[in-house]
C-alpha positions as CSV (number, residue, x, y, z in Angstrom):
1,X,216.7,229.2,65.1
2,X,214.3,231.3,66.7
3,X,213.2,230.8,69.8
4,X,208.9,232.0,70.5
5,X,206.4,231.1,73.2
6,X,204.1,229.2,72.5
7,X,202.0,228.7,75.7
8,X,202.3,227.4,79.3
9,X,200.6,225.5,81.5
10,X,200.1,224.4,85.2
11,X,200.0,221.1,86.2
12,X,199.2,220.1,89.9
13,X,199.3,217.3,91.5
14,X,196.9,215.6,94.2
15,X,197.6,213.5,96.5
16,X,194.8,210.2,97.0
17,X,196.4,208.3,99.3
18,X,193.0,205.9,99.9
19,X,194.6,204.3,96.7
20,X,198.1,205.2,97.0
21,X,198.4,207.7,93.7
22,X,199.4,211.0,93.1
23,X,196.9,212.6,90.6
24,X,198.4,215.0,88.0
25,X,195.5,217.7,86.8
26,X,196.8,220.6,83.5
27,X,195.1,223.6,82.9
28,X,196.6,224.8,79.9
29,X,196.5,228.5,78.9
30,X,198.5,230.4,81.5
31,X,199.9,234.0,81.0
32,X,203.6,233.9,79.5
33,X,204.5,235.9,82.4
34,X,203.6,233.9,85.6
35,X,204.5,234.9,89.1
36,X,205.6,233.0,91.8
37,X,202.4,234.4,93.6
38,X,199.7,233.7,91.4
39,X,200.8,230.2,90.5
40,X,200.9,230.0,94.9
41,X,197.1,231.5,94.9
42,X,196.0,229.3,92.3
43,X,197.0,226.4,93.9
44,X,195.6,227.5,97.0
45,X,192.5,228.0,95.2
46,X,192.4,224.6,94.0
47,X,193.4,223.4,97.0
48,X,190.5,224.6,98.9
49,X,187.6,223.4,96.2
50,X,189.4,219.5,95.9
51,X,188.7,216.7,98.3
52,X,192.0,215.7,97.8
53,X,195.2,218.0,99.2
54,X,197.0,219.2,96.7
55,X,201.1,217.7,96.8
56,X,202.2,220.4,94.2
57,X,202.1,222.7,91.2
58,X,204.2,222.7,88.2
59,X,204.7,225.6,85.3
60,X,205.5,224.5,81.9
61,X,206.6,226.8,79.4
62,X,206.2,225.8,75.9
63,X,208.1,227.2,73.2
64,X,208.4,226.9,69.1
65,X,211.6,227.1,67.0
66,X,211.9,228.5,63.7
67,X,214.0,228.9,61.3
């Protein structure tokens, strides 16, 4: 099998606490090569334009197999 990217994406998650939920936002179409900074400054980002403070980010990597 052969392992090839096929895409990440962020998730992050806000926190409403009015209602007592944790929100979960994607933005799909990251770089394959994503740095510990620039997932930080995007969150920050976010985090600054959102009513809501963000709780935290997640990076998924996505990946195909072949044969």
């Amino acid at each position: 099998m052969i392992k090839e990217w096929s895409g990440n994406k962020v998730d992050v998650y806000l926190e409403d606490s009015a209602n007592e939920k944790v929100i979960r936002r994607s933005f799909a179409g990251a770089n394959q090569f994503l740095s510990d900074e620039q997932v930080t400054q995007f969150t920050n980002a976010l985090d600054s334009v959102t009513d809501l403070p963000v709780s935290h980010s997640v990076v998924i990597e996505e990946y195909r197999y072949t044969k």
